[in-house]
PDB file as gemmi writes it, atoms N, CA and C in Angstrom:
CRYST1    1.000    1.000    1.000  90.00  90.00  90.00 P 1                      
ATOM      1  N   UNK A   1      93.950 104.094  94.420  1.00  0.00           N  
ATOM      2  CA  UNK A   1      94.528 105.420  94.311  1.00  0.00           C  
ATOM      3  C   UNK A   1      96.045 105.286  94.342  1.00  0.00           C  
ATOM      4  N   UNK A   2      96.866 106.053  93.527  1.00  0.00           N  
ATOM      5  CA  UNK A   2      98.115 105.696  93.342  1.00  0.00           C  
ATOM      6  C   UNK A   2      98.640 107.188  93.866  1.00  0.00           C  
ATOM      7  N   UNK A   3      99.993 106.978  94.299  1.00  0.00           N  
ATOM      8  CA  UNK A   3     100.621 105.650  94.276  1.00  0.00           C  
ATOM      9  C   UNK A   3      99.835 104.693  95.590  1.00  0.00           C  
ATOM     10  N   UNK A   4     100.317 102.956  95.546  1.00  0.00           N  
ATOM     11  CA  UNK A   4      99.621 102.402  96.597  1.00  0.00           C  
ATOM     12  C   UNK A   4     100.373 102.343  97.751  1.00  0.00           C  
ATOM     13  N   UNK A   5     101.488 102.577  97.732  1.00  0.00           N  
ATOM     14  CA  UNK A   5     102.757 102.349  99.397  1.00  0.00           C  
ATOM     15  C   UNK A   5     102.221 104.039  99.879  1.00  0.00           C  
ATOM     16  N   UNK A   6     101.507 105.135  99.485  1.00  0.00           N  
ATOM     17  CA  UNK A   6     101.657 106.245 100.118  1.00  0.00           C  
ATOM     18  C   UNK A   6     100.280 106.087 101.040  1.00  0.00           C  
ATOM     19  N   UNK A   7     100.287 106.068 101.995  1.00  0.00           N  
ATOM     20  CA  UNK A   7      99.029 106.236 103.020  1.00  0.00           C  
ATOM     21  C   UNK A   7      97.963 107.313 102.700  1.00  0.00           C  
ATOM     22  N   UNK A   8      96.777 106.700 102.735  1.00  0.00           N  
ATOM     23  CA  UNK A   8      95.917 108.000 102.777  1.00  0.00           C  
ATOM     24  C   UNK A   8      94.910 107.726 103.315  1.00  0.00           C  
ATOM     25  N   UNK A   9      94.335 108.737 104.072  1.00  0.00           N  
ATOM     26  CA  UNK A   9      93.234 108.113 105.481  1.00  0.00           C  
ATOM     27  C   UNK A   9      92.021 109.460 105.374  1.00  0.00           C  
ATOM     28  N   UNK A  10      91.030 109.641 106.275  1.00  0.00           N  
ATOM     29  CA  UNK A  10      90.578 110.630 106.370  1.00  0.00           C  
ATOM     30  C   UNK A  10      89.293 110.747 104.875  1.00  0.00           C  
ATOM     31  N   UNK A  11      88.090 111.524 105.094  1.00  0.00           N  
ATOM     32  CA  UNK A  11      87.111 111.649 104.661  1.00  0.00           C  
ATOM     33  C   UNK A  11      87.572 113.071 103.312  1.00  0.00           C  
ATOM     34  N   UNK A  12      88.090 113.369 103.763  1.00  0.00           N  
ATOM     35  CA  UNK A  12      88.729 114.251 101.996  1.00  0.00           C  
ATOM     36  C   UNK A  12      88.934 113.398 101.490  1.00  0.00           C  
ATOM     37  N   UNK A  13      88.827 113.027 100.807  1.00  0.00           N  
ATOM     38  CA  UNK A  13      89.041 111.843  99.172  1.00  0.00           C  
ATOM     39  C   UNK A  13      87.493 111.707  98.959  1.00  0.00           C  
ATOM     40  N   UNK A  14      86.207 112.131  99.661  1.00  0.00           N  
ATOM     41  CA  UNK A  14      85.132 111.198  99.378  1.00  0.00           C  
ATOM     42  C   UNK A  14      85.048 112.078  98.110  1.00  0.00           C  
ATOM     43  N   UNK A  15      85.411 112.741  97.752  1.00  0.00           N  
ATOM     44  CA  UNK A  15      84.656 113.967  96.282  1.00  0.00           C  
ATOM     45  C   UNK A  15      85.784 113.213  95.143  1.00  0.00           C  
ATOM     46  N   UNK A  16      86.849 113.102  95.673  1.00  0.00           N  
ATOM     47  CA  UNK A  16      87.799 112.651  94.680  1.00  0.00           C  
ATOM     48  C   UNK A  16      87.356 110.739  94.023  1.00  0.00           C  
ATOM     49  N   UNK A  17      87.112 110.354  95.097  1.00  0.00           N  
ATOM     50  CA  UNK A  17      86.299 109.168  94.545  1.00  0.00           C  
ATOM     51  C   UNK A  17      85.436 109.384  93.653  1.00  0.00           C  
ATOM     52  N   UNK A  18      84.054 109.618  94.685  1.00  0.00           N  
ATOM     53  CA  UNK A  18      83.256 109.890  94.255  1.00  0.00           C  
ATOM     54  C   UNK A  18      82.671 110.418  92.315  1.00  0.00           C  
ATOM     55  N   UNK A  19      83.682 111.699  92.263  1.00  0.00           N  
ATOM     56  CA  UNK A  19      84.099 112.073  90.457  1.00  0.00           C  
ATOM     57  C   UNK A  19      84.635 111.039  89.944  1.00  0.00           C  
ATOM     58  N   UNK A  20      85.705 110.041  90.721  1.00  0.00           N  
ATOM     59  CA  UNK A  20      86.408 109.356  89.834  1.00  0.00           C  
ATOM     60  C   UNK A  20      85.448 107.915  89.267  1.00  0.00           C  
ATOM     61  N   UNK A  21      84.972 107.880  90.022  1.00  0.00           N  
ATOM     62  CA  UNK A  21      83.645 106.403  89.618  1.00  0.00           C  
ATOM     63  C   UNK A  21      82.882 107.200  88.821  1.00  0.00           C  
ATOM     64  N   UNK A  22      82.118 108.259  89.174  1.00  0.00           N  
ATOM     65  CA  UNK A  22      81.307 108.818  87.937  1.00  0.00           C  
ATOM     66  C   UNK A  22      81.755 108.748  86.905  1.00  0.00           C  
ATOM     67  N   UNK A  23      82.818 109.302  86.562  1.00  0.00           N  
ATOM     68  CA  UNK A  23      83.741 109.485  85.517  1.00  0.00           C  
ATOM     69  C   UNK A  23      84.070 108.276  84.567  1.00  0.00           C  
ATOM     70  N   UNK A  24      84.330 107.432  86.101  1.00  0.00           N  
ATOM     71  CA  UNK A  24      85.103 105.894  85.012  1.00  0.00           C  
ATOM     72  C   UNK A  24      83.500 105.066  84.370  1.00  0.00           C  
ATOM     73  N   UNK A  25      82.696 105.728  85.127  1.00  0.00           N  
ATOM     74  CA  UNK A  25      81.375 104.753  84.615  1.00  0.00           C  
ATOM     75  C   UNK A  25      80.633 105.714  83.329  1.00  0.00           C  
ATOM     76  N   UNK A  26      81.143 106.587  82.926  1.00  0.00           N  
ATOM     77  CA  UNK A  26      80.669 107.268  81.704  1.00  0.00           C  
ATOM     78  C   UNK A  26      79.567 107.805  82.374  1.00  0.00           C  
ATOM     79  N   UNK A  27      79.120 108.456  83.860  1.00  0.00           N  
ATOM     80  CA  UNK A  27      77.898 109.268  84.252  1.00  0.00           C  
ATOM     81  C   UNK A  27      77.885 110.696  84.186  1.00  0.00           C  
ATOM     82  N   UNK A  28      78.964 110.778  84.150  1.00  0.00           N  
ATOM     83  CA  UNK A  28      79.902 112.489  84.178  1.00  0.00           C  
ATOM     84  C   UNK A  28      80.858 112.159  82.404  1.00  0.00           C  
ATOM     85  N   UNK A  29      80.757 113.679  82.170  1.00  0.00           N  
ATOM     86  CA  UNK A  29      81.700 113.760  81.184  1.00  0.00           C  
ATOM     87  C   UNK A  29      83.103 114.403  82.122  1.00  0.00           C  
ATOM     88  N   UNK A  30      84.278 114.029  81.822  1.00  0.00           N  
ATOM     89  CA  UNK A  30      85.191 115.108  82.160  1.00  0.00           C  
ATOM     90  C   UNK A  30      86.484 114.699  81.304  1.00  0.00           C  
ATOM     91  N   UNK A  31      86.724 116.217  80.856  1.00  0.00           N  
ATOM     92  CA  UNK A  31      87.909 116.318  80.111  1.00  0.00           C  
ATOM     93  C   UNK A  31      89.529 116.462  81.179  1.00  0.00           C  
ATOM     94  N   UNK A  32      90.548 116.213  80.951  1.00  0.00           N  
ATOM     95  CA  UNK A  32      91.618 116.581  81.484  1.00  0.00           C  
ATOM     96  C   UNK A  32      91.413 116.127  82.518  1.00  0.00           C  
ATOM     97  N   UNK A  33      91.248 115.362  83.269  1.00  0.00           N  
ATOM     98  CA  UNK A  33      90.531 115.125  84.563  1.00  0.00           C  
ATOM     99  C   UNK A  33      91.929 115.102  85.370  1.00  0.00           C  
ATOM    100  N   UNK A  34      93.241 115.068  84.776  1.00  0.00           N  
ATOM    101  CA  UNK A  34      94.844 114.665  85.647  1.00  0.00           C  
ATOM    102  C   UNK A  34      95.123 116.612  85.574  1.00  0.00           C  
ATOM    103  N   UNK A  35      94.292 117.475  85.306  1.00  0.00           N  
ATOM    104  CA  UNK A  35      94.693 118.348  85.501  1.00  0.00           C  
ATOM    105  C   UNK A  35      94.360 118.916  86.822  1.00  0.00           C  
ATOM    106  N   UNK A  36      93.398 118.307  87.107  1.00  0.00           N  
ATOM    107  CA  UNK A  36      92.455 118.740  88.679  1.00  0.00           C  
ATOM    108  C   UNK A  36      93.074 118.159  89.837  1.00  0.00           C  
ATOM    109  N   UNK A  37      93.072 118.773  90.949  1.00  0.00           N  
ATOM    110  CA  UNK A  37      93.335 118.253  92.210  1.00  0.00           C  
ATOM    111  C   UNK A  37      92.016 118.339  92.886  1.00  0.00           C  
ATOM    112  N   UNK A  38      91.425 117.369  93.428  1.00  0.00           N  
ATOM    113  CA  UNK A  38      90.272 117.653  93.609  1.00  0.00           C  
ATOM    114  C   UNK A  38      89.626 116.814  95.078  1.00  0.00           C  
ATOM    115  N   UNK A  39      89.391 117.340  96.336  1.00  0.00           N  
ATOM    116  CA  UNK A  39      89.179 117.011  97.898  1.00  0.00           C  
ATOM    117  C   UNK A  39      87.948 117.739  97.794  1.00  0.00           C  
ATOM    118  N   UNK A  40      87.525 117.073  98.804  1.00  0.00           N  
ATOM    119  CA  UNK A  40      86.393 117.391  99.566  1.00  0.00           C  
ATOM    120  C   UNK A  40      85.158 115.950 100.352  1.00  0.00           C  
ATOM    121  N   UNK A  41      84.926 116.413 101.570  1.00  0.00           N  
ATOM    122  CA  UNK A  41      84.116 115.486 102.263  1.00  0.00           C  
ATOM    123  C   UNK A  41      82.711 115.472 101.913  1.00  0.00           C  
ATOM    124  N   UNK A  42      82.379 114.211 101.225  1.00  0.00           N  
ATOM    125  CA  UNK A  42      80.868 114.100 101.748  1.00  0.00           C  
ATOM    126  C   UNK A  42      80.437 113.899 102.361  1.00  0.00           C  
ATOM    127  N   UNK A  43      78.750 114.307 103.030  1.00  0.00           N  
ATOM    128  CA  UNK A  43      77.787 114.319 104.291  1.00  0.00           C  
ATOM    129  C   UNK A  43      77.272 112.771 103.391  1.00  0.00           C  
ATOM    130  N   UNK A  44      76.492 112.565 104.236  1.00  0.00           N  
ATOM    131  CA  UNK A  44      75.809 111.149 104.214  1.00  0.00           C  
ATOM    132  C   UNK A  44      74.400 111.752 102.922  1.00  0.00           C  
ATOM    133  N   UNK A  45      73.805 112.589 103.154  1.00  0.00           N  
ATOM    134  CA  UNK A  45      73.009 113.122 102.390  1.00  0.00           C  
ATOM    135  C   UNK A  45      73.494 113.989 101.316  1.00  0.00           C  
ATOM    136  N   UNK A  46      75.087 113.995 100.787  1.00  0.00           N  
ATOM    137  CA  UNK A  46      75.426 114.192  99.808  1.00  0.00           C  
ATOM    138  C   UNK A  46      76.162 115.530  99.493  1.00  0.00           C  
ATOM    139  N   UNK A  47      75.925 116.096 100.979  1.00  0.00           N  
ATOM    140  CA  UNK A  47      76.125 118.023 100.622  1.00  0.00           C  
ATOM    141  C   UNK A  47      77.826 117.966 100.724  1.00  0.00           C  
ATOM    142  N   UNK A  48      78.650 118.700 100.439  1.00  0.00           N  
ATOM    143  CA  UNK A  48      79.930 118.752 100.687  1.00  0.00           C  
ATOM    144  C   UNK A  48      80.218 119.857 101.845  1.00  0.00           C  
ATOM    145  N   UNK A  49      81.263 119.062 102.634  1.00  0.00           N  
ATOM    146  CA  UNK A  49      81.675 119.811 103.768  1.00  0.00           C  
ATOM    147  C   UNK A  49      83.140 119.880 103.426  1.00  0.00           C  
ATOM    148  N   UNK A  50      83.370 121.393 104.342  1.00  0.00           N  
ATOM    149  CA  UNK A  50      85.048 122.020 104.171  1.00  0.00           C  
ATOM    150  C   UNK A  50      85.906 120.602 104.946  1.00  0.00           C  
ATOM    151  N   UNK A  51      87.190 120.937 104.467  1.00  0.00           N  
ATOM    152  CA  UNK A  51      88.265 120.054 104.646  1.00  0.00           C  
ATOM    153  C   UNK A  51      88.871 120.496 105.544  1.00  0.00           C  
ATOM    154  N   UNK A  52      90.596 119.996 106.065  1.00  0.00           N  
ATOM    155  CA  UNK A  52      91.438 120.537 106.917  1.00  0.00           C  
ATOM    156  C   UNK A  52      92.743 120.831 106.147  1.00  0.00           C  
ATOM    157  N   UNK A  53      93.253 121.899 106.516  1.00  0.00           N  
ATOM    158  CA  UNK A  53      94.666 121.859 105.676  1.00  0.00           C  
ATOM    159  C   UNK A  53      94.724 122.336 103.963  1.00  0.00           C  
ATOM    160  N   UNK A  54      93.351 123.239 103.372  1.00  0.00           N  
ATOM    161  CA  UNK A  54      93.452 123.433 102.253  1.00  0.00           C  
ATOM    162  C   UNK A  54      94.678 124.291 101.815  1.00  0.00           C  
ATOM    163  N   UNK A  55      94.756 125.186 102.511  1.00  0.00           N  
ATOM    164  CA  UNK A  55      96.415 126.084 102.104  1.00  0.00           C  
ATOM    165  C   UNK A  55      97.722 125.045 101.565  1.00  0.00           C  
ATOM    166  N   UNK A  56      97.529 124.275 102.797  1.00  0.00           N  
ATOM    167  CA  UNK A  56      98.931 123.370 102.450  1.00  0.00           C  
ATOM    168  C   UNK A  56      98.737 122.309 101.534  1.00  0.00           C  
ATOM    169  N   UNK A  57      97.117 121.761 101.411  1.00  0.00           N  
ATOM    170  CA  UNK A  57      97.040 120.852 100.075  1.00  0.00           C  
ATOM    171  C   UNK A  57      97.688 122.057  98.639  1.00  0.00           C  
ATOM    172  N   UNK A  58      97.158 122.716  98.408  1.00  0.00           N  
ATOM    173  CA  UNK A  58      96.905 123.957  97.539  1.00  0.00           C  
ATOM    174  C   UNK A  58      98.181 124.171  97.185  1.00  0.00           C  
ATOM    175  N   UNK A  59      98.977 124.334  97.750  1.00  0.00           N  
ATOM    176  CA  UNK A  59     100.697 124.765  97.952  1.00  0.00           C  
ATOM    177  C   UNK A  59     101.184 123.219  97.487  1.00  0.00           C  
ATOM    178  N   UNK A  60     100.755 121.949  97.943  1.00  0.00           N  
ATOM    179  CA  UNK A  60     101.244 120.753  97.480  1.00  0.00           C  
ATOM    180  C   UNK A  60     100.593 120.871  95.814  1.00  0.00           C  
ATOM    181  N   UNK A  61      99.854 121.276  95.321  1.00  0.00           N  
ATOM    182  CA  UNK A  61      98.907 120.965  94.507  1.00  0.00           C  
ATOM    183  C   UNK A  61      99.876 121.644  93.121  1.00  0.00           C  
ATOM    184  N   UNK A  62     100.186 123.558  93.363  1.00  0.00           N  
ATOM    185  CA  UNK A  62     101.339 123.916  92.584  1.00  0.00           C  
ATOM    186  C   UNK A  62     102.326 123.094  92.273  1.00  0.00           C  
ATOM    187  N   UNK A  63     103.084 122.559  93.453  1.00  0.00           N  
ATOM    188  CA  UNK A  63     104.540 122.030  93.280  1.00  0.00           C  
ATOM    189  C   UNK A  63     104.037 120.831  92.395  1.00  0.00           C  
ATOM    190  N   UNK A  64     102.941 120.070  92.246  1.00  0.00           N  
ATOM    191  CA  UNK A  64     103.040 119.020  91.957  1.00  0.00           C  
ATOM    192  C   UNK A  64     102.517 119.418  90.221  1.00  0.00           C  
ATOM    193  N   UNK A  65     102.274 120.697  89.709  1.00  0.00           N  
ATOM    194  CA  UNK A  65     101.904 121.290  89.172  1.00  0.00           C  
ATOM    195  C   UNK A  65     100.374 120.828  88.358  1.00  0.00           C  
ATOM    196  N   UNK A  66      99.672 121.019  88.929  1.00  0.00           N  
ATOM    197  CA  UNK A  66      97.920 120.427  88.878  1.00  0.00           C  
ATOM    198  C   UNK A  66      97.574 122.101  88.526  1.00  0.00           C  
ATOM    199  N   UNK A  67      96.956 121.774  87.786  1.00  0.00           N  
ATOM    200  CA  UNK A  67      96.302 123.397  86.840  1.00  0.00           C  
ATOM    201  C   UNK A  67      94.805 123.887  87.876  1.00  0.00           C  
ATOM    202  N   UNK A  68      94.350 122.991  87.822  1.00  0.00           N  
ATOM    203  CA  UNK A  68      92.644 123.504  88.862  1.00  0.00           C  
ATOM    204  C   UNK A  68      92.857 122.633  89.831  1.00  0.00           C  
ATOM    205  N   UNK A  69      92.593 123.386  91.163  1.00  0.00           N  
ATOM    206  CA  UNK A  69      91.458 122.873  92.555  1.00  0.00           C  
ATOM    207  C   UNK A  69      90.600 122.725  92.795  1.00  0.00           C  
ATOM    208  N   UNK A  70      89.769 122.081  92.790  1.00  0.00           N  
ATOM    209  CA  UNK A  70      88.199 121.476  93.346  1.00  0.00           C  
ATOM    210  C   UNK A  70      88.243 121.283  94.495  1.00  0.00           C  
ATOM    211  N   UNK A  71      87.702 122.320  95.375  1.00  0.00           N  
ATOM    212  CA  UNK A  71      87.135 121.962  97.061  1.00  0.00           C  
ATOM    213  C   UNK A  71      85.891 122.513  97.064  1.00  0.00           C  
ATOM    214  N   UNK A  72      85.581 122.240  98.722  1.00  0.00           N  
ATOM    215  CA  UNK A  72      84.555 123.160  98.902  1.00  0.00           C  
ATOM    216  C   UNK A  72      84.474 124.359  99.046  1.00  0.00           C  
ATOM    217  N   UNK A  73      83.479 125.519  98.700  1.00  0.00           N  
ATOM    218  CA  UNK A  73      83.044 126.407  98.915  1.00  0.00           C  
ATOM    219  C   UNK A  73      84.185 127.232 100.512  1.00  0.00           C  
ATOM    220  N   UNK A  74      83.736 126.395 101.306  1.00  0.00           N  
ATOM    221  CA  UNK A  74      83.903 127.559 102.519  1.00  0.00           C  
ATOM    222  C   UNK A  74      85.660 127.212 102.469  1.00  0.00           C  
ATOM    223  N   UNK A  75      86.567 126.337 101.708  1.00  0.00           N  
ATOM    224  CA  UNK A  75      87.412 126.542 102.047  1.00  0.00           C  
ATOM    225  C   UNK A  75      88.224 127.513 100.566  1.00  0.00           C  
ATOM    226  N   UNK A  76      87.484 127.804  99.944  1.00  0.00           N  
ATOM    227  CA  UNK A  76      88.081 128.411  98.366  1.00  0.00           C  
ATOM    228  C   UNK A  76      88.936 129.904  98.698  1.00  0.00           C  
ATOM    229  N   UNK A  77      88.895 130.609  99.816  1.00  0.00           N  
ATOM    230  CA  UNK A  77      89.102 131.634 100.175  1.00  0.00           C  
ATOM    231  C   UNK A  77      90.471 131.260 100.694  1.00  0.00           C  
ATOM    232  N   UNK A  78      90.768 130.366 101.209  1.00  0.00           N  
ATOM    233  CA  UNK A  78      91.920 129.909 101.938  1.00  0.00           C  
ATOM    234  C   UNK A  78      92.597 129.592 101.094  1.00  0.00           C  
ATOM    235  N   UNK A  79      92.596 128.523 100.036  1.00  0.00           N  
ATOM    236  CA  UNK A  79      93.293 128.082  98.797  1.00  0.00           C  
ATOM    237  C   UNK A  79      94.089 128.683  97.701  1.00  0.00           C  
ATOM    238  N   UNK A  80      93.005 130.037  97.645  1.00  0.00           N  
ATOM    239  CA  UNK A  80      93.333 130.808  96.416  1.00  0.00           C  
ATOM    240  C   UNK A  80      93.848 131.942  96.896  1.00  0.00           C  
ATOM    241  N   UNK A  81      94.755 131.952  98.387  1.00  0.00           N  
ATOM    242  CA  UNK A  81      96.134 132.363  98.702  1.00  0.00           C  
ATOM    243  C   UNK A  81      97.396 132.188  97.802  1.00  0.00           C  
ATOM    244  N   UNK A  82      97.229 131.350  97.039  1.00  0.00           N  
ATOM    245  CA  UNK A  82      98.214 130.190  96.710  1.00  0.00           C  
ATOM    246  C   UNK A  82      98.468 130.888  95.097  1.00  0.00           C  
ATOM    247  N   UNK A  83      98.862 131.653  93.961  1.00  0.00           N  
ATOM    248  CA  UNK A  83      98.668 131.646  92.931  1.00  0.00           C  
ATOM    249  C   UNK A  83      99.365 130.235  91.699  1.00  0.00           C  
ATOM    250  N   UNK A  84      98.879 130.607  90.708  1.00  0.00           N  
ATOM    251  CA  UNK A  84      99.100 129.606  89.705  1.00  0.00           C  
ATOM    252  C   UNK A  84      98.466 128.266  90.070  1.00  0.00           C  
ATOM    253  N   UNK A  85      97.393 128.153  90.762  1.00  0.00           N  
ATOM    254  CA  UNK A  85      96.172 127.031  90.684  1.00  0.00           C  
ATOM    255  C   UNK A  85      95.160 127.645  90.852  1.00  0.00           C  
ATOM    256  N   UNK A  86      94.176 127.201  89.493  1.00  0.00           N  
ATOM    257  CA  UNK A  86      92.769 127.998  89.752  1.00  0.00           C  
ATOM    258  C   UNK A  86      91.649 126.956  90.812  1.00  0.00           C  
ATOM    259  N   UNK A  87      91.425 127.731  91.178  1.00  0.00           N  
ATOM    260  CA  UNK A  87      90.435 127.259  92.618  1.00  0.00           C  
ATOM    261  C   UNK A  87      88.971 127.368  91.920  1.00  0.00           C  
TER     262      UNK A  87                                                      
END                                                                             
């Protein structure tokens, strides 16, 4: 995940992986895929759980200007505080 000197820790990235191997292995189609910002934790059995800090990802996500958000469900209400990223 780039860049590689920036730290990144914590179980949000498992969805962002997760799409990105589908993706690179031709299992998923996805178009534009550098347009998405896209977090969220997976459960061991696969279900997605809410994150921490979606407002302020969301707000990083504009400035960095990323067109769509991909999270979970229970945090989409919090996110789409934020205009000019579709959630």
């Amino acid at each position: 995940m780039a860049p590689a000197d920036m730290r990144k820790e914590g179980s949000a990235y498992d969805l962002t992986l997760a799409i990105g191997i589908l993706a690179a292995s031709e299992q998923i189609k996805v178009d534009n895929l550098d347009d998405y910002l896209i977090m969220g934790e997976l459960s061991l059995d696969g279900t997605l759980q809410p994150i921490k800090g979606a407002l302020p990802i969301a707000i990083k996500a504009k400035d960095e200007r990323f067109k769509k958000f991909i999270l979970p469900n229970e945090n989409a209400k919090e996110a789409a505080i934020v205009e000019g990223v579709e959630i």
